[in-house]
C-alpha positions as CSV (number, residue, x, y, z in Angstrom):
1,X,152.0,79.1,139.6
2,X,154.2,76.5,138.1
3,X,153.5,73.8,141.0
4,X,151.0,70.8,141.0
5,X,148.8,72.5,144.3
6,X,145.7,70.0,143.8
7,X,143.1,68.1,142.1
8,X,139.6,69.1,141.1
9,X,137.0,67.3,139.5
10,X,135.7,68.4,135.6
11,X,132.3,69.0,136.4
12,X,132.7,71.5,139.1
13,X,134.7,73.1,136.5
14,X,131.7,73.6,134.6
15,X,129.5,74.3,138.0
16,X,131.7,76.2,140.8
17,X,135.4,76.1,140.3
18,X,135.3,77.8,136.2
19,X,137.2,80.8,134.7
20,X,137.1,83.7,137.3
21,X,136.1,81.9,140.3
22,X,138.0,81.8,143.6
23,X,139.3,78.2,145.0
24,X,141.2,77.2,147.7
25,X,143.4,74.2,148.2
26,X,145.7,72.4,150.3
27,X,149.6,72.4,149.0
28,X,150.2,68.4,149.0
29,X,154.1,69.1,151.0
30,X,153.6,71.5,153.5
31,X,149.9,71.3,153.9
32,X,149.3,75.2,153.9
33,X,146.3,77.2,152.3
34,X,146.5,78.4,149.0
35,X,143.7,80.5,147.4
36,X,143.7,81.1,143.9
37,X,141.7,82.2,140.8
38,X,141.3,79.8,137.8
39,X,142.9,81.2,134.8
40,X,141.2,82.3,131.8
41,X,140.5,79.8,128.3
42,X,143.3,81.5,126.7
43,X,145.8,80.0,129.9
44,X,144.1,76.5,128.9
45,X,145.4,76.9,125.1
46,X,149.0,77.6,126.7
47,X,149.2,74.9,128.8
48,X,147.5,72.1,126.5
49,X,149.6,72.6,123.8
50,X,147.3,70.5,121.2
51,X,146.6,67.6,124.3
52,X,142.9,68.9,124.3
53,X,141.9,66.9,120.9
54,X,141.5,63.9,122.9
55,X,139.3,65.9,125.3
56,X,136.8,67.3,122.2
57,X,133.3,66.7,123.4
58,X,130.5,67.3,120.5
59,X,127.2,68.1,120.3
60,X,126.0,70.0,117.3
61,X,122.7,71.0,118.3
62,X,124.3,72.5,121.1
63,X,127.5,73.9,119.3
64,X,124.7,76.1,116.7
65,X,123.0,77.6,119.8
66,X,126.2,78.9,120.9
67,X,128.2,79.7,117.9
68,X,131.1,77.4,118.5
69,X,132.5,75.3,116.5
70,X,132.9,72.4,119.5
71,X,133.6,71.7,122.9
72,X,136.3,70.9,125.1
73,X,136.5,69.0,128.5
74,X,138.5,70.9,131.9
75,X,142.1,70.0,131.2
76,X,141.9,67.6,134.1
77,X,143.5,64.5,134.8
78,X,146.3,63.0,132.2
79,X,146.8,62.1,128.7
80,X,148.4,60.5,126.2
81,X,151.0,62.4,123.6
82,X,153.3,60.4,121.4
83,X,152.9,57.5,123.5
84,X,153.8,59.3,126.9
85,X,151.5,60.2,129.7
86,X,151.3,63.2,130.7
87,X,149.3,65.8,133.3
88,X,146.7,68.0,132.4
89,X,147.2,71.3,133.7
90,X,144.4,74.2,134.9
91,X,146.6,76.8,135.1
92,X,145.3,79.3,138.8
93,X,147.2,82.7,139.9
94,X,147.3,83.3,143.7
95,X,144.4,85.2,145.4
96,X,144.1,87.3,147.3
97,X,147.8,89.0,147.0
98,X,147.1,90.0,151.0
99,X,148.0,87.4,153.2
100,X,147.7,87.2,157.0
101,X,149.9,85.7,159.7
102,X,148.0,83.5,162.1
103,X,149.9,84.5,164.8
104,X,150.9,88.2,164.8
105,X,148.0,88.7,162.4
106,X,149.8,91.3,160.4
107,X,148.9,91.5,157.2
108,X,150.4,91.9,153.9
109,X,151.3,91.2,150.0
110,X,152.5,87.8,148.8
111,X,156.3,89.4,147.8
112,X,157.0,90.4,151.2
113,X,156.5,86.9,152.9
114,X,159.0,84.4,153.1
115,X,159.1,81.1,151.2
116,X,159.5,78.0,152.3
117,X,162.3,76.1,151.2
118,X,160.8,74.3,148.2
119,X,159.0,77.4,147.2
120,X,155.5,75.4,147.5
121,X,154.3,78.1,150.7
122,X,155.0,81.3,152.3
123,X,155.5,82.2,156.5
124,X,155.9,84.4,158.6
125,X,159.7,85.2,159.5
126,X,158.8,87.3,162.9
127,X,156.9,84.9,164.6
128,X,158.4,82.0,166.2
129,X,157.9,78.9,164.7
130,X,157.7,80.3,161.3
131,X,153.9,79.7,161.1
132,X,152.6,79.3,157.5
133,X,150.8,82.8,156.1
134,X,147.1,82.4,154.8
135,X,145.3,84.3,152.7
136,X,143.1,87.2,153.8
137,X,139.1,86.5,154.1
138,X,137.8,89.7,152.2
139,X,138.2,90.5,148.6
140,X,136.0,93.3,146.3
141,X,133.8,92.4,143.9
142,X,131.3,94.5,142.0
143,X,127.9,93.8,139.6
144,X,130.6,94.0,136.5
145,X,132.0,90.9,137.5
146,X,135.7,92.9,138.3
147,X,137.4,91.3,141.3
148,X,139.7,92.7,143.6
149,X,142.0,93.0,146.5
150,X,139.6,95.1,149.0
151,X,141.9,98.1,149.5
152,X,143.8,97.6,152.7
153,X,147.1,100.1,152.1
154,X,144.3,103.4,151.8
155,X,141.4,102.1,154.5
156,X,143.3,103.6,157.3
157,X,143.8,107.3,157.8
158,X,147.3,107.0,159.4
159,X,149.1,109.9,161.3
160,X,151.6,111.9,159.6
161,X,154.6,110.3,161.5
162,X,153.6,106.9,160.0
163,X,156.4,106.3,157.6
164,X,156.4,102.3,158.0
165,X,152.9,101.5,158.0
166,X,152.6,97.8,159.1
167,X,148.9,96.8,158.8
168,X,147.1,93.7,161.3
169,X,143.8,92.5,161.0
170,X,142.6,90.6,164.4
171,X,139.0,90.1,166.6
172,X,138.4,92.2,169.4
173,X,134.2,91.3,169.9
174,X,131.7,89.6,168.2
175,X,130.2,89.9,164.4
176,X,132.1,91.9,162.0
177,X,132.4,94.7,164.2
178,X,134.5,93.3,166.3
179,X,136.7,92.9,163.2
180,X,139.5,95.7,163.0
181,X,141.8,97.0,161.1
182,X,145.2,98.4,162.9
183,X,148.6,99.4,162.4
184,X,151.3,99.0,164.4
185,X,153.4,102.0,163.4
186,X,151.1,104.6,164.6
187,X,148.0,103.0,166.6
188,X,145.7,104.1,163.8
189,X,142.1,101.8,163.8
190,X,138.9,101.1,161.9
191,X,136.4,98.0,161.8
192,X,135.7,97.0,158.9
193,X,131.9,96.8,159.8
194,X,132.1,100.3,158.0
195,X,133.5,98.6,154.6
196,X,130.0,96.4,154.3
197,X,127.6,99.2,153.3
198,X,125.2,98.0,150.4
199,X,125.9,101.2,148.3
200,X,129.6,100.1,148.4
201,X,133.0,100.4,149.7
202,X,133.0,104.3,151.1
203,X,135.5,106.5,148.9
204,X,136.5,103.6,146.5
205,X,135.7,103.5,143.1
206,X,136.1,99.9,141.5
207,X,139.3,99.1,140.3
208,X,138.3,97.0,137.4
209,X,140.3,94.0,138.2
210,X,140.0,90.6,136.1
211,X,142.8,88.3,137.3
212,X,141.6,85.7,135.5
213,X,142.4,87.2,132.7
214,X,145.4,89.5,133.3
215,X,145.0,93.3,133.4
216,X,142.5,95.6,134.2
217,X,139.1,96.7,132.2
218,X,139.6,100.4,133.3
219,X,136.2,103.0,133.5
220,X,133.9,101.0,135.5
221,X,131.0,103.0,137.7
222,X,129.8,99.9,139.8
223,X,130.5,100.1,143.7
224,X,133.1,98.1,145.0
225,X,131.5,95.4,147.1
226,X,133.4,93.4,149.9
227,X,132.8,90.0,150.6
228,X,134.4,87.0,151.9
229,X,136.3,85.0,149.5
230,X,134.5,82.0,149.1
231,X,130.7,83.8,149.5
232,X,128.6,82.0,147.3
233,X,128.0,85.8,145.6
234,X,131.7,85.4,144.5
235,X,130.7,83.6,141.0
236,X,127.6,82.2,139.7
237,X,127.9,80.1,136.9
238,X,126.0,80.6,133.8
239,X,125.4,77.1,132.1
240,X,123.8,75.4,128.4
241,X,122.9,72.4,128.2
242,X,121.2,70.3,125.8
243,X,120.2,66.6,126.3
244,X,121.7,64.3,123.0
245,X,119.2,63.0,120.5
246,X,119.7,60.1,118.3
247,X,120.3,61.8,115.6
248,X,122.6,61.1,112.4
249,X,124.2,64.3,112.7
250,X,125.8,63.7,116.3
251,X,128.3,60.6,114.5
252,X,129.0,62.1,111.4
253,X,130.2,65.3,112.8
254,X,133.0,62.9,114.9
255,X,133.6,61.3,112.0
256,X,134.6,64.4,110.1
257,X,135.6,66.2,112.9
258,X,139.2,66.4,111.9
259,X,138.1,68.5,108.3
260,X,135.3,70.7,109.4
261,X,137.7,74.2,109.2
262,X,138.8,72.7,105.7
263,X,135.5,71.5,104.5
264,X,133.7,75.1,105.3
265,X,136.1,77.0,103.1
266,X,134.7,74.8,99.8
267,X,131.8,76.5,98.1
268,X,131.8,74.6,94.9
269,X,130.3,71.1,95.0
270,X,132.7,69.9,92.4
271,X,135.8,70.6,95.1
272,X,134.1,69.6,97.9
273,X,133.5,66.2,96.6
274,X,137.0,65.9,95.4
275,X,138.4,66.8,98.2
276,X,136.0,64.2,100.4
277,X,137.5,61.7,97.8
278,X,140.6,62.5,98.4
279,X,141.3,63.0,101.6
280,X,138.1,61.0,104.0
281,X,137.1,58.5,101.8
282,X,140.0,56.3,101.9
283,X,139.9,56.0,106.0
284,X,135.8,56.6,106.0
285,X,134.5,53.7,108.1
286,X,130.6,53.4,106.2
287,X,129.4,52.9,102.5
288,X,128.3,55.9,101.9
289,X,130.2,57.0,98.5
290,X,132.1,60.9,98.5
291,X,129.0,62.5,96.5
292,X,126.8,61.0,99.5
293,X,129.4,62.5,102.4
294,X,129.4,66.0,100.5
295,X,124.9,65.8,100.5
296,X,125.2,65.0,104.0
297,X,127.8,67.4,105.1
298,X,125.2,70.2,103.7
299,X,122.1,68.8,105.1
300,X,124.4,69.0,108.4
301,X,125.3,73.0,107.9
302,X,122.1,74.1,106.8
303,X,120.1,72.3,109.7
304,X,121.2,73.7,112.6
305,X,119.2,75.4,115.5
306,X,120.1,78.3,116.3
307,X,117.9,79.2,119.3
308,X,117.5,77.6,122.4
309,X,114.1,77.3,122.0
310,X,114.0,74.7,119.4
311,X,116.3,73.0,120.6
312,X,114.2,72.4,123.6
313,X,111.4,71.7,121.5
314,X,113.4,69.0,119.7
315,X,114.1,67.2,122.7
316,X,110.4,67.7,124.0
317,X,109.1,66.0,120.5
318,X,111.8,63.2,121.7
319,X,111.1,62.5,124.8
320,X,107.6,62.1,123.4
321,X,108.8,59.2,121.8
322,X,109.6,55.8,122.5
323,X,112.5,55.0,122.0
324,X,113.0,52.0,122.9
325,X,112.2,49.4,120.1
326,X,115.5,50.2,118.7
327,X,118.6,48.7,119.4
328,X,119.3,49.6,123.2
329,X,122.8,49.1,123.2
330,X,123.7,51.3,120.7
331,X,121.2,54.2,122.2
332,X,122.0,57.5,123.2
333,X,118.4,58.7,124.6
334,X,116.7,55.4,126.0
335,X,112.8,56.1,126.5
336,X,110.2,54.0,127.5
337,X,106.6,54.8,127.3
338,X,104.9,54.2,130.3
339,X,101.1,53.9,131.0
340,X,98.7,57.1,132.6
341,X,97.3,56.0,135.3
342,X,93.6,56.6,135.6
343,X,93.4,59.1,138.4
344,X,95.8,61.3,136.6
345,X,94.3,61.5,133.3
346,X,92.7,64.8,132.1
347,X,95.6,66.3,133.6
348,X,98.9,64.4,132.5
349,X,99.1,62.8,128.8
350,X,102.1,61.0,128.5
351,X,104.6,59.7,131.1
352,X,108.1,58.0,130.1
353,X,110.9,56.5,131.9
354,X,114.3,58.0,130.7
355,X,116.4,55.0,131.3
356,X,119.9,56.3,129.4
357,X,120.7,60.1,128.2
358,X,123.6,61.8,127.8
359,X,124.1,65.8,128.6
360,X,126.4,67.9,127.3
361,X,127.1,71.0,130.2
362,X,128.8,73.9,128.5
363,X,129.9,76.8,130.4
364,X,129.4,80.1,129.0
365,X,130.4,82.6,131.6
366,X,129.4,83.5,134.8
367,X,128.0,87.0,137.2
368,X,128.8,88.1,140.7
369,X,127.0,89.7,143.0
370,X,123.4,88.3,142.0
371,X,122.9,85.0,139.6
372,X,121.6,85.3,136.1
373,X,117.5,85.0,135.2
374,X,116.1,85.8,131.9
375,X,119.7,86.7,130.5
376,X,120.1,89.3,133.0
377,X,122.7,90.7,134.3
378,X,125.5,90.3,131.3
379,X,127.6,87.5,131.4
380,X,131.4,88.4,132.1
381,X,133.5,86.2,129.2
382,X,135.6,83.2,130.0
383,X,138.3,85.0,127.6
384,X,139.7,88.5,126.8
385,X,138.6,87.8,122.8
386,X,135.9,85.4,121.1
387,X,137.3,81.7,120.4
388,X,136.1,79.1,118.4
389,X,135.4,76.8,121.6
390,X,134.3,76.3,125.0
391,X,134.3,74.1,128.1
392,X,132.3,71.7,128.8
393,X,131.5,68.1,130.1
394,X,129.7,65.4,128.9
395,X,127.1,63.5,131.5
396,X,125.1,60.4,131.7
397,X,122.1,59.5,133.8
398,X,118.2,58.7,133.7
399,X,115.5,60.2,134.6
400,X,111.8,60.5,134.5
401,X,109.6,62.7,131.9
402,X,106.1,63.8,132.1
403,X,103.8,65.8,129.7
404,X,100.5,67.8,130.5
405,X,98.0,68.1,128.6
406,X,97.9,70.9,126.4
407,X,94.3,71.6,126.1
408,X,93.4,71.5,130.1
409,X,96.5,73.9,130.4
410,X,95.7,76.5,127.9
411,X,92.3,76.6,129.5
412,X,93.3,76.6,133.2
413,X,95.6,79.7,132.0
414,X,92.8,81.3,130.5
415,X,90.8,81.4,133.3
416,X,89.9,85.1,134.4
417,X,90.8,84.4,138.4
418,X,94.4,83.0,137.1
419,X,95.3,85.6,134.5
420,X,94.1,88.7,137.6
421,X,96.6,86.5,139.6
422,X,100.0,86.7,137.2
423,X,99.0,90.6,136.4
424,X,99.4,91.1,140.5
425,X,102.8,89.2,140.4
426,X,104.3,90.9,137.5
427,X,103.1,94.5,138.6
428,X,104.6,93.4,141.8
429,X,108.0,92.3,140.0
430,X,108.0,95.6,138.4
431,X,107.5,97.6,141.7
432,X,110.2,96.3,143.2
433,X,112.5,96.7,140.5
434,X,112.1,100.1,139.8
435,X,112.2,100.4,143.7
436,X,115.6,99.1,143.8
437,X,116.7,101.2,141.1
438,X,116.6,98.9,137.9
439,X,114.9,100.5,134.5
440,X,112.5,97.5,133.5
441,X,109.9,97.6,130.9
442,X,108.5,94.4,131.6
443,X,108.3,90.8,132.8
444,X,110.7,88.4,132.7
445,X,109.6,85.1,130.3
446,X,109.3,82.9,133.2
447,X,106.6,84.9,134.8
448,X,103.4,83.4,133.6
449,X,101.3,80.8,134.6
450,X,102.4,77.9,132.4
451,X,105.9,78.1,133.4
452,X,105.1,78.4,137.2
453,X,102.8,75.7,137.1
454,X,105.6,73.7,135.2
455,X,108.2,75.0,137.7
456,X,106.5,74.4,140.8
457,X,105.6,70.6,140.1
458,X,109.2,69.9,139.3
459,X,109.9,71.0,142.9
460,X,107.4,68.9,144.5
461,X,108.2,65.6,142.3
462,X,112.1,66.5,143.0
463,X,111.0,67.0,146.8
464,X,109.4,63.5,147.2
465,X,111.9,61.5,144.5
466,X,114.4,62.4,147.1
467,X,112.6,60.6,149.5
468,X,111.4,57.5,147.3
469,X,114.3,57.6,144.7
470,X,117.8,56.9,146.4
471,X,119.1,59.8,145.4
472,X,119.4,63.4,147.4
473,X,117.9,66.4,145.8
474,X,120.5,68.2,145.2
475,X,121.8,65.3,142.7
476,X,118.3,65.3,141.0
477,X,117.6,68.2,138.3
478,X,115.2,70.1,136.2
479,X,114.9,70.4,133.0
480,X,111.7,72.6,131.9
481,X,109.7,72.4,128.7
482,X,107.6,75.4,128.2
483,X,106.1,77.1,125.4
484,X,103.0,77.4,123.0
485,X,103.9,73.5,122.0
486,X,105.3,72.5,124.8
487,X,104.2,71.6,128.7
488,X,106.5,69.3,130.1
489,X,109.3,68.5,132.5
490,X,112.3,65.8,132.6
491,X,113.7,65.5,136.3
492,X,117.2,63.6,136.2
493,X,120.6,62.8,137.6
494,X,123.4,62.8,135.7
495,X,127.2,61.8,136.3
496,X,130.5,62.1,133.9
497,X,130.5,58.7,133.8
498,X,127.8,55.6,133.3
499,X,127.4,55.4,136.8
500,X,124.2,57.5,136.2
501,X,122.2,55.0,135.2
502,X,121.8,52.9,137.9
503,X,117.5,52.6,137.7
504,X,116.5,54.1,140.9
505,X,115.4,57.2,139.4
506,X,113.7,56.0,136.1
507,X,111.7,53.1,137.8
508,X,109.8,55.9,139.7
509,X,108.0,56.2,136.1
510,X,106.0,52.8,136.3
511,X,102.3,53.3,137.0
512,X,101.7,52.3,140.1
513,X,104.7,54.2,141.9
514,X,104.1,57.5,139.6
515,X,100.4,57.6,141.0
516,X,101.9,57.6,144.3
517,X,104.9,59.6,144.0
518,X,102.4,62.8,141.8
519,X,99.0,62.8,144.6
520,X,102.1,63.1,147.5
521,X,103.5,65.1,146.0
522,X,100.7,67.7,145.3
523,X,99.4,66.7,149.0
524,X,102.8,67.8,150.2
525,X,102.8,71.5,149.0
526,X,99.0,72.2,149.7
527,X,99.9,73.2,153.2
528,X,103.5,75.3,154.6
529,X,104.7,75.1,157.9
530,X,104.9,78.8,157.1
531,X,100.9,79.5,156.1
532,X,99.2,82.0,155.8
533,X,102.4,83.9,155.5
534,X,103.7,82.0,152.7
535,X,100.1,81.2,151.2
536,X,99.7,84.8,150.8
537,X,102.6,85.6,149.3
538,X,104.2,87.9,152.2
539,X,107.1,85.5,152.6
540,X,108.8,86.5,149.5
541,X,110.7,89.1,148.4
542,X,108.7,90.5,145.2
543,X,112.5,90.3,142.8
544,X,112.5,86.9,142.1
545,X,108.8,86.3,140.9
546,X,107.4,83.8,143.2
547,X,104.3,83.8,145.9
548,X,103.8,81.0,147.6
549,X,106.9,79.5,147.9
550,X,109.6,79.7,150.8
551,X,112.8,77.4,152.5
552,X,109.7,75.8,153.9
553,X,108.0,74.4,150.8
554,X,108.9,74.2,147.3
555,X,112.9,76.3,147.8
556,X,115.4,73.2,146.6
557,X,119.4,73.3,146.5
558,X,120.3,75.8,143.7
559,X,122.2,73.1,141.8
560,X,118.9,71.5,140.8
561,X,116.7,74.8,140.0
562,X,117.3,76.2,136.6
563,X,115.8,79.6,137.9
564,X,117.9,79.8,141.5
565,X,114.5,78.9,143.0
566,X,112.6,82.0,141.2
567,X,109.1,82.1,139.5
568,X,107.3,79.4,141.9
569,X,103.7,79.6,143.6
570,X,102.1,77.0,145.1
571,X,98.8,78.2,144.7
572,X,99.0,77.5,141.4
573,X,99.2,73.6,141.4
574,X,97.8,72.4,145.2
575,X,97.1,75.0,147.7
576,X,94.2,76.8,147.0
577,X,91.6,77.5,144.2
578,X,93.6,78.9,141.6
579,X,95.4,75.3,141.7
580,X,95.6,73.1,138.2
581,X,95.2,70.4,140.4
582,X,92.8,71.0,142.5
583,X,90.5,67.9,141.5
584,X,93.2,65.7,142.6
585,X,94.1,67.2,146.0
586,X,90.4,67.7,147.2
């Protein structure tokens, strides 16, 4: 496509609308429908043609855990280039190729339409009126991540007389039986109720397709799967994210950001300095001399994370801190301690009001057919070859953070009644695996009682902040701390601009109001409209880890559940006596 058909915003780049993923839109003359699949990273290099350095967002800690050398914002918008403005372009490819007439409902390939005068839309030259064409609603996708056009020329057995074959798609009755396929040449039919079976599209194999990237990856054994176009099954997006610490390390590496390739070729001390000398010094804006930019440099390349969990760990140790005796201005993480009020302590040892932070959202790739948990299934790349970069957006918001105590957890966990519980969950995970054909040796990470204690009182705080906070739940978000160190949560909002830090979140820390908002909370999820089914577990499907937990209770929008609303029991924080807070609720 060479035409503007749109606008989009950058973060649902990062969320919805990335590499791969199908998007429709409304061409600005003629009005028409337009679907398309975003281009590959390798289209973005083409079409930015060096106008991405002003959109270079950093964050080191991040960058290490990803093996990237930085970060680069959706080509979105405009920019400025030898003192001109010009567009950002995010180059899409038309998709599905089959496109149907509203009127006559014959259906066919893009070429054989006719365009409109200004080339912007294709119609229908048969019908009167000229009515514009619009894109088919089914499309094939498999576990692979290949997506295709669902095969429309070989799903009819036509007679041998049919020389012309011209192909409709229309309703006849209700549900997607009543959906069938004809053709006009020789009467031949067939629903396409038959195309939806859940081992795959009968006698196709999957064709491999990857538009987004040109080509086809040739040798795949997945069934084909059909699906509507925009199906939220079509792409699931797989995200990092790291929250930014005040750290040193974040400013230097913008300050240096234009020698970093040059710098990492210099072994020798001697050279390096020299060349600091030579070429940073003389623009460096700080007193450090060039022998002091070299020692830094180093202490930057040798200190980097490189898993993600330290760097959760680093920004748990942070968030234990306040923050915010230092110059607030000049903050990138603003925290303020906030007192434990009496009922809750035992239970909860530090609470803090996250008044400022900035995210950095990286897209890494993405799955059909089911969402990522635990790292599985494979990602399907953003690229047809490894670059040095990757998309992503940087967000500001507040928030509120909360730490349990360590000591009451580890015991709670020990207890003989809880550890009989998670052995019945994850021999049940592992049931219905195998059951539905997977080869598992294990448990996922998530599935112990830590992390769905953790998990499960994010839910409920997220549940009642959207009632007390001002903001919807689908706008708040979790971010989990879990590990042998670590017991914590940080529920936030976050926007690409500083309109995320407007206080109605982070006041929700102060003592009186987090009293409050916690004994709800927990009061909330000790009953389900759905009990005893969803008390005893036999409301959930056995895959996804959970118990107690259902659409009724703890389930929130999937834009704020790091797990797609997996590995959640209520039993273990309110509703019942396996519950970690069971003093408080009784």
């Amino acid at each position: 496509m060479s035409k503007n058909v749109g606008s989009i915003r950058r973060s649902q780049i990062i969320s919805t609308f990335g590499p791969g993923a199908i998007v429709d839109f409304r061409l600005p003359g003629s009005g028409a429908l337009l679907s398309g699949v975003m281009q590959g990273l390798e289209a973005w290099e083409a079409y930015t043609k060096g106008g991405f350095k002003q959109d270079v967002v950093r964050e080191p800690r991040l960058e290490a855990l990803l093996g990237v050398d930085h970060f680069r914002a959706p080509p979105v918008g405009t920019y400025l280039k030898d003192g001109q403005t010009r567009d950002r372009v995010l180059p899409i490819e038309r998709f599905p190729d089959w496109l149907s007439c509203p009127e006559c409902h014959v259906i066919n390939r893009s070429q054989h339409w006719a365009p409109s005068r200004n080339g912007d839309s294709l119609h229908c030259g048969q019908c009167r009126g000229k009515p514009a064409v619009v894109p088919v609603r089914f499309v094939a996708i498999c576990e692979n991540g290949h997506l295709d056009d669902f095969p429309w020329a070989s799903w009819l057995t036509h007679e041998a007389r049919c020389s012309r074959p011209i192909l409709a798609l229309k309703t006849v009755g209700a549900g997607i039986g009543g959906l069938l396929l004809t053709c006009k040449s020789c009467d031949a039919a067939r629903t396409m109720a038959e195309a939806f079976s859940p081992k795959g599209i009968p006698k196709h194999r999957c064709g491999g397709g990857r538009p987004w990237l040109g080509g086809r990856q040739l040798g795949c054994e997945a069934p084909p799967r059909i699906t509507q176009r925009g199906a939220s099954n079509v792409y699931f997006s797989i995200e990092q994210s790291a929250i930014t610490l005040p750290d040193w390390k974040v400013t230097f590496k913008e300050k240096i950001s234009d020698f970093v390739d040059t710098l990492d070729f210099f072994d020798d001390k001697d050279t390096l300095v020299a060349f600091i000398a030579k070429k940073i010094l003389p623009t460096w804006d700080g007193a450090e001399s060039a022998e002091e930019i070299a020692c830094l440099y180093r202490e930057m390349k040798e200190d980097n994370s490189g898993a993600e969990g330290d760097l959760r760990l680093d920004e748990f140790r942070m968030l234990l801190t306040d923050t915010s005796a230092s110059d607030e201005s000049a903050m990138t993480l603003l925290n303020r301690q906030q007192p434990v009020p009496a009922p809750l302590s035992g239970m909860i040892t530090w609470i803090s009001s996250v008044e400022r932070l900035r995210e950095v959202r990286a897209l890494t790739g993405f799955t059909r057919l089911k969402a990522q948990v635990g790292g599985k299934p494979d990602p399907v790349p953003l690229s047809r070859s490894g670059l040095s970069w990757l998309p992503a957006v940087a967000m500001h918001g507040e928030g509120i953070f909360l730490s349990l105590d360590l000591d009451a957890v580890s015991e709670w966990e020990s207890r003989t009644d809880v550890v009989e519980h998670l052995a019945g969950l994850i021999q049940t995970h592992i049931e219905t695996a195998r059951a539905e054909g997977k080869q598992v040796d294990g448990a996922p990470l998530q599935l112990n009682a830590r992390y769905m204690l953790i998990h499960t009182l994010a839910h409920a705080l997220i549940a009642r902040l959207s009632l007390d906070s001002g903001y919807s739940s689908s706008a708040l978000r979790e971010r989990l701390y879990v590990g042998p160190d670590m017991a914590g949560l940080l529920i936030y909002t976050s926007t690409p601009d500083a309109d995320g830090t407007m206080g109605g979140l982070s006041r929700q820390a102060r003592p009186t109001r987090m009293e409050q908002l916690v004994l709800q909370a927990l009061a909330d999820h000790e009953l389900c409209s759905a009990d005893p089914l969803c008390s005893e577990g036999m409301a959930r499907s056995g895959s996804n880890g959970n118990h107690a937990a259902c659409h009724n209770c703890v389930f929130l929008p999937e834009t704020s559940c790091e797990a797609w609303n997996g590995f959640l029991d209520r039993s273990l924080l309110s509703a019942g006596p396996l519950s970690f807070f069971k003093n408080l609720v009784e």
